[in-house]
N, C-alpha and C positions, 0 to 999 in steps of 0.2 A: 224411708228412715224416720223412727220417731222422733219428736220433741227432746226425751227424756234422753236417746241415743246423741244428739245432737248436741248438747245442753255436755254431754260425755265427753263428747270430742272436744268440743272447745273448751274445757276447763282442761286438758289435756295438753291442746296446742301451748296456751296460757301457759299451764307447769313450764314446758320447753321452753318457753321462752324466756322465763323468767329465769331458769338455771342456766340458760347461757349468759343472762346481763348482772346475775350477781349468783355464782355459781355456792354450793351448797356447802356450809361445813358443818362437820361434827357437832350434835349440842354438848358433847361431853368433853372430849380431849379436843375440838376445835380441826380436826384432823382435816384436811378440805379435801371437798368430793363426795362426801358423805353427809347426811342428814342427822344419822347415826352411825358409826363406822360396825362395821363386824367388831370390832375387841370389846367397842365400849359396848354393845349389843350381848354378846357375849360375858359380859363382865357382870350383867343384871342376874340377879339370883332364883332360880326357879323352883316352885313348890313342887313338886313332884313325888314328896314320899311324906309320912308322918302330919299328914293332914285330915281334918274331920272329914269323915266319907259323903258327908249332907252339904254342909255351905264351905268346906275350903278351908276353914282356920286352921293356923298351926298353933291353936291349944286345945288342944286331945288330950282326952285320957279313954283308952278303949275302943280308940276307933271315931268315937264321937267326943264333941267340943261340950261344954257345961252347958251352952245356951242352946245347944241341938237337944240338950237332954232335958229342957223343962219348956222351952218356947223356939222349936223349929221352926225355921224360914216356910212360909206357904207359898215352895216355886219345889219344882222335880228335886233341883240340887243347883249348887255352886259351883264354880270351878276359877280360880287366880292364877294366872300369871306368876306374880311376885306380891311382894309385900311393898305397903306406901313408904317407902325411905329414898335415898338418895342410894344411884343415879338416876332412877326409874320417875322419882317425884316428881325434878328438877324437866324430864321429858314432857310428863304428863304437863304440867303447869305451861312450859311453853306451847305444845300444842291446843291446850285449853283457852288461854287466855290470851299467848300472846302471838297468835296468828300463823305460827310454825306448823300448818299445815303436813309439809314433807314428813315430818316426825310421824305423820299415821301408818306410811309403807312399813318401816320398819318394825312401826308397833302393833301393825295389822300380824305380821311376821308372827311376832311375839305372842301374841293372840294364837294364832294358826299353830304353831307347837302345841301350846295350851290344849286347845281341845283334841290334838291326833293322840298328844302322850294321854290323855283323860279318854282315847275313845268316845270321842261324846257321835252322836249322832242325832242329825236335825233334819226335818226335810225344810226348813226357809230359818235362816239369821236377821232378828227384828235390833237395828241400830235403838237405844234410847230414845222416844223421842224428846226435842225442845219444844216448847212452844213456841206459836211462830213470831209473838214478839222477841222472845230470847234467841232466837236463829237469824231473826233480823238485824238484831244489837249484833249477833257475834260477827254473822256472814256468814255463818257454817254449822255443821253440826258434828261435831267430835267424833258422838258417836257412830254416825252413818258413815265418816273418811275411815274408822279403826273398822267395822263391820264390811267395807269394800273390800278393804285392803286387805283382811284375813281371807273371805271369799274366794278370792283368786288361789289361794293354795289349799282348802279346803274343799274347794268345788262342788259348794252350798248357798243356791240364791238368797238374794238379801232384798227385802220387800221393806221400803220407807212407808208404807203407805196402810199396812195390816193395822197400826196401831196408832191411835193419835193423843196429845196429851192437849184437852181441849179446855184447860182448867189451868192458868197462868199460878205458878207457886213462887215461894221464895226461897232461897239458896237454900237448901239444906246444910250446909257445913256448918252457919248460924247456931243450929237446931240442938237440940236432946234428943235423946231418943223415941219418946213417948211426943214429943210435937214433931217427929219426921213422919213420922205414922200419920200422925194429923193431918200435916201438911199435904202431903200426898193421897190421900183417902179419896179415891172417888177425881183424879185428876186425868187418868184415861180411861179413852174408851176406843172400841173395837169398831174399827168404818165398817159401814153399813153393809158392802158389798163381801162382807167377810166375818158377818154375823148372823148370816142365818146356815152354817151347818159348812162353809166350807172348809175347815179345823180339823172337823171330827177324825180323830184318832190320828192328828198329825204330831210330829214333835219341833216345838220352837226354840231355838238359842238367844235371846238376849243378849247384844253385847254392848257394855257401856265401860266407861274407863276405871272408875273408883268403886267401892262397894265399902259403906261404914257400917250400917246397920242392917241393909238388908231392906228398907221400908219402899224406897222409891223400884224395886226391882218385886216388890210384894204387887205394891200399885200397877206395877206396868202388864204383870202377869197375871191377874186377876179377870180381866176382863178375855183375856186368851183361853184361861179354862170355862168361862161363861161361852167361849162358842166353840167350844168340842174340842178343844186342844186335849191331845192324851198328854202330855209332857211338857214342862217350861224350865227351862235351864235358866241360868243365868255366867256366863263369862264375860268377865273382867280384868282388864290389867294388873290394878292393886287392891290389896284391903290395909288397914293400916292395922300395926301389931296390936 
């Protein structure tokens, strides 16, 4: 058994035990037993019709969004979830920041719809990555708990390891649009043992929680088409209206 298997199992045991010493409730109606119950699950609103056929927004006209039609996202395509609003926000925000881990099954879930009703098809699911001071601060990485946690019902490995982000940035939410670009330019790159040719003509899904502009999911997939990627997706939870 590996490390990495091992390293599985005991964050696992950990989960168990922990939800039997302070058992789970709803983050939305509080409902107990749940992380997020099905209604409140349920209750979140899904993009699914009258969306840009390129990045996802729901302002179209034509099929494509204003900003597809003079500065396109440089990734295959987008695909969301829902929109940044509440109850979905108030999820995202706990599991981001305030340690509510469990929240990723359900939103892996959410995820996992996402890309069967969009048909996506990927041969490996690359979680965002952190950099490893920001993964240290948090103790986890968002992305890679929502990228597990869809995996399992998509039945699409998830490789932490394809992409690294070796270049410490700051928050983007801070940012404009024109310094996210910045910010992010040149912050990852492709491990070595997965640049020279093993890609070629594979398709990758991206999956990270928030999408605003589009820059930090430009950055991550850039260096995936430099080593033969035929395809780079990107799905995400929210975008905000």
């Amino acid at each position: 058994m590996n490390t990495k298997t091992l390293v599985q199992q005991s964050q696992q045991i950990a989960r168990s035990a922990l939800d039997l010493l302070f058992p789970p409730t709803c983050a939305i109606c509080k409902k107990a037993g749940f992380s997020l119950c099905p209604s409140c699950l349920s209750s979140i609103p899904r993009i699914e019709s009258s969306f840009c056929t390129h990045c996802g927004s729901v302002h179209i006209q034509n099929g494509v969004c204003q900003e597809c039609t003079y500065h396109p996202l440089q990734i295959s395509g987008l695909r969301t979830a829902s929109v940044y609003q509440e109850p979905l926000r108030s999820c995202i925000h706990a599991l981001k920041y305030e340690g509510n881990t469990r929240l990723a099954e359900p939103l892996g879930l959410l995820l996992a719809h996402t890309y069967i009703v969009h048909a996506l098809q990927a041969d490996v699911l690359v979680p965002m990555p952190l950099h490893t001071d920001r993964q240290r601060e948090r103790g986890y990485n968002q992305g890679q708990l929502l990228a597990e946690a869809c995996a399992k019902y998509v039945q699409v490995p998830v490789n932490t390891e394809l992409v690294l982000r070796h270049r410490a940035t700051v928050a983007q939410a801070s940012l404009k649009a024109a310094e996210r670009q910045q910010n992010v330019a040149g912050a990852f790159v492709c491990a070595p043992a997965y640049a020279t040719g093993a890609l070629v003509g594979r398709t990758v899904v991206i999956i990270d929680d928030i999408c605003t502009t589009g820059a930090t999911l430009e950055a991550c997939a850039a260096p995936l088409f430099a080593a033969g990627a035929r395809a780079v997706w990107g799905l995400v939870l929210a975008r905000p209206m």
